[in-house]
N, C-alpha and C positions, 0 to 999 in steps of 0.2 A: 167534075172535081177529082184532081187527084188522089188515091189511094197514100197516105204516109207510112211509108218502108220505116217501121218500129227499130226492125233489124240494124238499120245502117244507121240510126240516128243510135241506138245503143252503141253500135263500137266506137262510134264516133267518138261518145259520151268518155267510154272506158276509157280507148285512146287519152283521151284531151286530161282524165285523173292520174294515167300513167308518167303522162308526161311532167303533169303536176307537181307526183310527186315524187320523180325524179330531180327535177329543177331545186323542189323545197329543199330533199337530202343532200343534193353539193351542194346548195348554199351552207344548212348545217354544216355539212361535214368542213368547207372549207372555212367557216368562222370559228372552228374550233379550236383551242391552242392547243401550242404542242407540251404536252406532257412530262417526256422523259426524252435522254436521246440514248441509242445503245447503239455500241463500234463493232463489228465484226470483221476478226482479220482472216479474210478469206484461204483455205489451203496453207497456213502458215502451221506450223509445228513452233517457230520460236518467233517472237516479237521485236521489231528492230526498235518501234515507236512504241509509244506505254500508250494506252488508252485516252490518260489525262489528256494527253499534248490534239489526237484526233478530235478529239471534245472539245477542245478550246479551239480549234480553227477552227469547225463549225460555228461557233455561236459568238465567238469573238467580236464580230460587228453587230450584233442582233443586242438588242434589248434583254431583260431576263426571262427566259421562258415561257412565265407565264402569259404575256403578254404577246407572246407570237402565234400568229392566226396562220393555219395554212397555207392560203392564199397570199401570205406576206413572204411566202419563201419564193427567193429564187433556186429552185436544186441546181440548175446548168452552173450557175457560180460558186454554188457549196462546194459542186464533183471539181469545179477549175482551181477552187482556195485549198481543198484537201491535197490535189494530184501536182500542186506545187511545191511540199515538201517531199527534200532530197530524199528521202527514204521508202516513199511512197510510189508506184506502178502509175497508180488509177485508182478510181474510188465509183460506186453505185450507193448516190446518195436517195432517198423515197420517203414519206410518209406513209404510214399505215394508217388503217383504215380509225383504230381507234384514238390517233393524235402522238405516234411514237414516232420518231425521225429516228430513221435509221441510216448506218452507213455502211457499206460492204468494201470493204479495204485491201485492194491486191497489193503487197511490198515489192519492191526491188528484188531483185535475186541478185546475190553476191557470188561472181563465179573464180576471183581471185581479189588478192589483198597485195599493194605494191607498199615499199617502202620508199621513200627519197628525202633529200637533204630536207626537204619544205614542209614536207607531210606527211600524214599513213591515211590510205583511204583504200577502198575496195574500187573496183572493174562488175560492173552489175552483166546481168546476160544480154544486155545489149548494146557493151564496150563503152559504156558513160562514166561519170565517176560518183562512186556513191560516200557517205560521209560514214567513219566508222561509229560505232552504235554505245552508248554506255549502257546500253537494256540488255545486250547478248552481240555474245564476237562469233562470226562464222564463220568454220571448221574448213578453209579453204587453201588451194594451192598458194605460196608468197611466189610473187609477177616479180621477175629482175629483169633488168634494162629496159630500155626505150624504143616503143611500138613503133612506126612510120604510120602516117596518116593511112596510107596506101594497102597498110596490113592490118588495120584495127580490124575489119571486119572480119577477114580467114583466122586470126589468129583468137578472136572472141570466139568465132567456131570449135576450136580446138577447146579451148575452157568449157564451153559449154556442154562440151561431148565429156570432159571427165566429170563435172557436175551432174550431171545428169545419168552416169552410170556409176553402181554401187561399190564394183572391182574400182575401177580407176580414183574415184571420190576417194577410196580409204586409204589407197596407195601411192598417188602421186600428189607429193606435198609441196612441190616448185615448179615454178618454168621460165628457163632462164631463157630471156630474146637475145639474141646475139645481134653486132651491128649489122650484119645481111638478113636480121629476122628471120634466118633457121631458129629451130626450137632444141633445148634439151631438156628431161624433165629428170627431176630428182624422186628416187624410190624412200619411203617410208622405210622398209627394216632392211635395205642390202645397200651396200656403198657403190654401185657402179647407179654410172649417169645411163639415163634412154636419149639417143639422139636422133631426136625427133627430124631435123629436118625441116624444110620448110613447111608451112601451112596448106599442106596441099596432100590430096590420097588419105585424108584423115581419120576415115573411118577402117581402112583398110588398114591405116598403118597401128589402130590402135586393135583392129581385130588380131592381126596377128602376134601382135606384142602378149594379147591375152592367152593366145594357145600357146606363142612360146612359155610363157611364166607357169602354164599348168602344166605342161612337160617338164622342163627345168623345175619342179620344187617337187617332184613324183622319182625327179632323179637327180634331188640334191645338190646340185650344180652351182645355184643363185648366188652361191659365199663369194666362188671363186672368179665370176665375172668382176670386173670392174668397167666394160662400154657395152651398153646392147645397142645397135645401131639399127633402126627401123627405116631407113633412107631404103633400100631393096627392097621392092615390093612383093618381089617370089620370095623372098627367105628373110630369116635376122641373123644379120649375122654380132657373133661374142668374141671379145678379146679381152683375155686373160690379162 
């Protein structure tokens, strides 16, 4: 007669309660309703959307709260209904553990604001059109003329690069496309244009535009320009 291995028939045992109640806990957990729901607008300093309006596309098709069980949710379509409003990136929608649905809310970035006979809308960072905001207006260069299909991309580069750095964000407050989509950009406190040039060398042409302007305001110069011309990539040249 065999000897009966105690040992293996114990973890067996444990095993088979672990699993138990594992199984029991998502059940619980996933017949639980949901609670509260709380929006988080992730990396945002200002809000383009109010809180309300996140909250209502969530639950909008849903039943009242109380009455939604975990399990009843689809997230993949909450993150698709959120990331369809204009103003929104993308969204990381989740349940926690104690029945709270949360949302994590990346916004559009607005890298310029165009004006035209039709409408006012902003140019987001990745050359789309974004809807202007009655919650907060942002602090961006005004776009003049009309981009070519063929230049959205070089010339959202160029926006992106002064968005994105502190000097140019505070200083350059236009950019006007011409019909060959060369750039000029307008200075905040000095009346001459920067001619930018086509969409192209753009890091270089905005590096050096930055050492010219801290030379030139170290030696006072800045009144008497009226063209900085950034087209020369060894030099900028100024005309009086």
């Amino acid at each position: 007669m065999k000897k009966i291995n105690w040992n293996t028939i114990r973890i067996i045992v444990m095993f088979l309660i672990i699993i138990g109640l594992y199984l029991f806990a998502y059940q619980k957990n996933n017949n639980r309703n949901i609670k509260a729901v709380e929006i988080d607008f992730m990396g945002a300093t200002h809000n383009f959307i109010k809180t309300e309006t996140v909250n209502k596309l969530l639950i909008e098709n849903l039943n009242t709260m109380k009455s939604i069980t975990k399990d009843a949710l689809d997230l993949n379509k909450l993150e698709e209904t959120v990331a369809k409003h204009p103003m929104i990136a993308k969204s990381d929608v989740y349940v926690t553990v104690d029945g709270v649905l949360r949302a994590n809310v990346y916004q559009k970035t607005p890298v310029a604001r165009v004006f035209s006979e039709e409408s006012s809308f902003y140019i987001d960072s990745t050359g789309s059109k974004m809807p202007l905001s009655q919650n907060y207006t942002a602090r961006v260069p005004l776009l003049y003329g009309k981009i070519k299909k063929e230049y959205a991309k070089p010339i959202t580069k160029v926006l992106n690069c002064i968005e994105k750095d502190q000097f140019l964000k505070q200083n350059i407050i236009g950019v006007v496309v011409n019909p060959n989509q060369s750039l000029i950009l307008k200075n905040r406190n000095f009346d001459y244009e920067i001619v930018f040039g086509g969409p192209i060398y753009i890091e270089k042409k905005f590096k050096n535009y930055k050492a010219f302007f801290q030379k030139a305001v170290e030696d006072s110069v800045l009144y008497h320009y009226k063209k900085v011309d950034l087209r020369f990539l060894k030099q900028v040249v100024c005309t009086k």
